[in-house]
PASEBA-1860 file (N, C-alpha, C; in nm, 3 decimals):
! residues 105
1> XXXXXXXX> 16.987/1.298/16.577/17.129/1.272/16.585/17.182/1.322/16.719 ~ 17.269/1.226/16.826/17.280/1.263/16.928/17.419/1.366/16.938 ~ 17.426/1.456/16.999/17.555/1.518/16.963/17.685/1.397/17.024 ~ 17.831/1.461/16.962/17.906/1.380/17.032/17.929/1.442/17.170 ~ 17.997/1.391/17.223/18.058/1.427/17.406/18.219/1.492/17.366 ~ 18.272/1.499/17.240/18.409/1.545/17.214/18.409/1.633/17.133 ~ 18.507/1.729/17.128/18.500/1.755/16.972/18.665/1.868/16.990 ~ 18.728/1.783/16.902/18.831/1.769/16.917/18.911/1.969/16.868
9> XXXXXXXX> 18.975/2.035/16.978/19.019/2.165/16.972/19.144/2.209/17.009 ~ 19.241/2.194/16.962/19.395/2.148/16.974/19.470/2.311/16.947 ~ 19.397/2.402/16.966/19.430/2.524/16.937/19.597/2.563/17.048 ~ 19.707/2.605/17.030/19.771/2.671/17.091/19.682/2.824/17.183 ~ 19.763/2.884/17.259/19.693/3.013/17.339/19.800/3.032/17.435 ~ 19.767/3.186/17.489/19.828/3.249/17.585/19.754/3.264/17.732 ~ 19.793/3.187/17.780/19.704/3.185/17.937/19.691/3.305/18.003 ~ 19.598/3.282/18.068/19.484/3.433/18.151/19.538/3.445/18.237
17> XXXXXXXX> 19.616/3.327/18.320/19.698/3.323/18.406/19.854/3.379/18.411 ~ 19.918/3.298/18.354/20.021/3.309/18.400/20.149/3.395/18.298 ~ 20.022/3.390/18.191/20.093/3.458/18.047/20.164/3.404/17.948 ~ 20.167/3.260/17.989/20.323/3.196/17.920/20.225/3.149/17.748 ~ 20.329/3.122/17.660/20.266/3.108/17.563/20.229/2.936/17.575 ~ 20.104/2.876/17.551/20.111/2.721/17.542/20.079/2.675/17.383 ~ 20.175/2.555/17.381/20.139/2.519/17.215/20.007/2.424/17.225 ~ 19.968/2.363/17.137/19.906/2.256/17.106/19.961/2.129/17.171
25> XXXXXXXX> 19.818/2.072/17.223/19.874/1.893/17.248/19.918/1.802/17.190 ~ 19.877/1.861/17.049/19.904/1.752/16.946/19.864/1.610/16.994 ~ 19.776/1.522/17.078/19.776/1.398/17.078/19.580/1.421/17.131 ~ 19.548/1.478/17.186/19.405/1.584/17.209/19.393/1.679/17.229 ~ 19.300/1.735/17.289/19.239/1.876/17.280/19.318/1.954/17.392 ~ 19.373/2.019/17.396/19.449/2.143/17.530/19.323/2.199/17.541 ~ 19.327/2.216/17.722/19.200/2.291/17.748/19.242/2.354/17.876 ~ 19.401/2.344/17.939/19.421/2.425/18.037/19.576/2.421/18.006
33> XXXXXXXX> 19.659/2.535/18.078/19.786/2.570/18.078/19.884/2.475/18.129 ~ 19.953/2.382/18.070/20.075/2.291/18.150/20.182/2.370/18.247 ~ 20.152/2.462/18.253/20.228/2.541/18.321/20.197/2.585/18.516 ~ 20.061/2.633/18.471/19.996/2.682/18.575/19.876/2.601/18.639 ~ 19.823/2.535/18.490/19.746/2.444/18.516/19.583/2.542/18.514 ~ 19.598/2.675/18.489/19.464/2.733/18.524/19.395/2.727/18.381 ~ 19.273/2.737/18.352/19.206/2.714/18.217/19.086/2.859/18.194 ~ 19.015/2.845/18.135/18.875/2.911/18.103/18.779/2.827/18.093
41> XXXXXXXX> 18.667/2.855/18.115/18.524/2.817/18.162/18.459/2.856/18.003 ~ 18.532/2.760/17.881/18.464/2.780/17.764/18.360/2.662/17.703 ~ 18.354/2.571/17.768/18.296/2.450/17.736/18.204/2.363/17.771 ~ 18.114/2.360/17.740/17.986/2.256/17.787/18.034/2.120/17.769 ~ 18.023/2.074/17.662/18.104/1.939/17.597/18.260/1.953/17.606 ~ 18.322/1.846/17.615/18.498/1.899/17.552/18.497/1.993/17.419 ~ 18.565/2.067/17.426/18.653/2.111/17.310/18.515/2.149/17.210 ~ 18.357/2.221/17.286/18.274/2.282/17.211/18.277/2.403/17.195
49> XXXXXXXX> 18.390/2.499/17.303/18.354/2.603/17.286/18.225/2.717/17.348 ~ 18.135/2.620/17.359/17.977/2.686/17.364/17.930/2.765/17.468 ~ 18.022/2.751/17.588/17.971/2.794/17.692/18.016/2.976/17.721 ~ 17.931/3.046/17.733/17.884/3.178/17.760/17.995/3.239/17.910 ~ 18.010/3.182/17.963/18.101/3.211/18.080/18.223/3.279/18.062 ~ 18.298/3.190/17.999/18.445/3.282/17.986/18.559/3.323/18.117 ~ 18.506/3.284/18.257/18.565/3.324/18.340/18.692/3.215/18.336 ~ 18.804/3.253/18.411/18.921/3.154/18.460/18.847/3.099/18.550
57> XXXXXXXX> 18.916/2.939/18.518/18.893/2.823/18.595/19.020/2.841/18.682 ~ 19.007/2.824/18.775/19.139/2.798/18.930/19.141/2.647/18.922 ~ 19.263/2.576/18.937/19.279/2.439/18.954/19.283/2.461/19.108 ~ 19.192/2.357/19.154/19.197/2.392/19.319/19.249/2.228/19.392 ~ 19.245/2.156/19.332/19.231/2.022/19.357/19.238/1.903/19.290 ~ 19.390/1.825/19.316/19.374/1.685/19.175/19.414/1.583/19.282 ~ 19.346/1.482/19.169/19.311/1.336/19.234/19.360/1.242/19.123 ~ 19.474/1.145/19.166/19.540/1.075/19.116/19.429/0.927/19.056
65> XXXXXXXX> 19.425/0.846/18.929/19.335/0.776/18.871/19.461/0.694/18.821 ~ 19.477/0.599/18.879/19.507/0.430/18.829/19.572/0.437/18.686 ~ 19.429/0.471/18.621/19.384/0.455/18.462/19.469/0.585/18.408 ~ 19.379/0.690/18.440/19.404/0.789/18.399/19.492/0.904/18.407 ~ 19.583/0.908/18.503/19.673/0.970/18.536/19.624/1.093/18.629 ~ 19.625/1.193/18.663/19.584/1.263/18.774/19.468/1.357/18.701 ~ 19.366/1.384/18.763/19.244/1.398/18.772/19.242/1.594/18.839 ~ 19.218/1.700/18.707/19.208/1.854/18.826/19.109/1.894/18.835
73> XXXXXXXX> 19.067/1.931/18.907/18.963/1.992/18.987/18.944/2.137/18.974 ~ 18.868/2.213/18.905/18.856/2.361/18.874/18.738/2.433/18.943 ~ 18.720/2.557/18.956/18.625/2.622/19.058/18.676/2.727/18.961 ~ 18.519/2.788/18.856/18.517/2.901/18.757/18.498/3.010/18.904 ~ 18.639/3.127/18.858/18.611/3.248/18.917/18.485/3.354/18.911 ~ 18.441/3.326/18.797/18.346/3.387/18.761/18.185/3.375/18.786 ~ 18.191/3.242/18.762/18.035/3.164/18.781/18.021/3.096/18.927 ~ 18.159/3.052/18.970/18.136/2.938/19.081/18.172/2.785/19.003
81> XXXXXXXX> 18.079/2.788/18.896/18.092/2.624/18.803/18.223/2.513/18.855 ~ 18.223/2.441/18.916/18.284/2.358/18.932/18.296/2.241/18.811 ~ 18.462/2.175/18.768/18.466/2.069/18.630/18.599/2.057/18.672 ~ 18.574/1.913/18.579/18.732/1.837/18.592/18.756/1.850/18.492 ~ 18.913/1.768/18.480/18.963/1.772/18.351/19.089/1.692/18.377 ~ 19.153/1.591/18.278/19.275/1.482/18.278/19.372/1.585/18.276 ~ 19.480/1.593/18.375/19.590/1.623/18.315/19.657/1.582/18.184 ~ 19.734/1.642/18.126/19.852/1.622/17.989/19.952/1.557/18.024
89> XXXXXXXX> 20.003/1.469/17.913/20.141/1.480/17.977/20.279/1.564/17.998 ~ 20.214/1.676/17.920/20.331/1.770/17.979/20.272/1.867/18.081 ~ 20.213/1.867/18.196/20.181/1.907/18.292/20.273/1.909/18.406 ~ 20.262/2.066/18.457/20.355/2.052/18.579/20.344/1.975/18.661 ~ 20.401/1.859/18.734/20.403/1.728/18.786/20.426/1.785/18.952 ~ 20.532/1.903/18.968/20.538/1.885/19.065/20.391/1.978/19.139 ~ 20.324/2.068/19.062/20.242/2.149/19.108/20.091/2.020/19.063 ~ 20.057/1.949/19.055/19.969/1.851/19.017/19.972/1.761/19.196
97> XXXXXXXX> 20.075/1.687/19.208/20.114/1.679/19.330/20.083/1.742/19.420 ~ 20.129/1.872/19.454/20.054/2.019/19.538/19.941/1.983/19.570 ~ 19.864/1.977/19.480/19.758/2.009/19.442/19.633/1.895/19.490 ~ 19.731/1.763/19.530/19.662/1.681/19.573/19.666/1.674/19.757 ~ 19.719/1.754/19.793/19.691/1.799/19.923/19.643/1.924/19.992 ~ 19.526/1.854/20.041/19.415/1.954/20.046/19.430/2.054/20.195 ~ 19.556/2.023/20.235/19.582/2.102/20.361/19.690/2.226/20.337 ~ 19.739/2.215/20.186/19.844/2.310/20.153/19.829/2.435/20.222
105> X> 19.893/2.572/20.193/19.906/2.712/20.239/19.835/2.761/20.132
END
């Protein structure tokens, strides 16, 4: 049996970052802060949990997708591990933006 590639984890949490409380997506899995946008380095698959790391992910870099709406770019503090991930739609819009210029301060 092949595993799936999802597995769906809609948990609310208090970010490593920035402290603020975040609810649930309610529509998929929350896996980084709409706020700050920074996450944890908990997941092999989506929303498995499995991964041993645990360090904060830094959003360092997003890339706007046609389809998909903007595209972030993470660099684990801890490991190095580089992963993407879809923005939400309640994601800070104007810091997503930022974020797509790679010459910022």
């Amino acid at each position: 049996m092949k595993n799936k590639r999802f597995t769906k984890n809609d948990g609310g949490f208090i970010c490593q970052n920035c402290k603020k409380t975040v609810p649930p997506l309610l529509y998929s899995s929350r896996n980084h802060c709409p706020f700050c946008l920074y996450s944890l380095h908990l997941d092999i698959m989506p929303g498995d949990r499995a991964n041993g790391c645990g360090g904060v992910l830094e959003p360092f870099f997003t890339l706007p997708d046609r389809k998909k709406g903007y595209i972030i770019e993470f660099k684990c503090l801890k490991c190095g591990c580089r992963t993407r991930s879809k923005a939400a739609k309640d994601d800070n819009t104007d810091l997503l933006i930022e974020l797509t210029n790679p010459e910022r301060e």
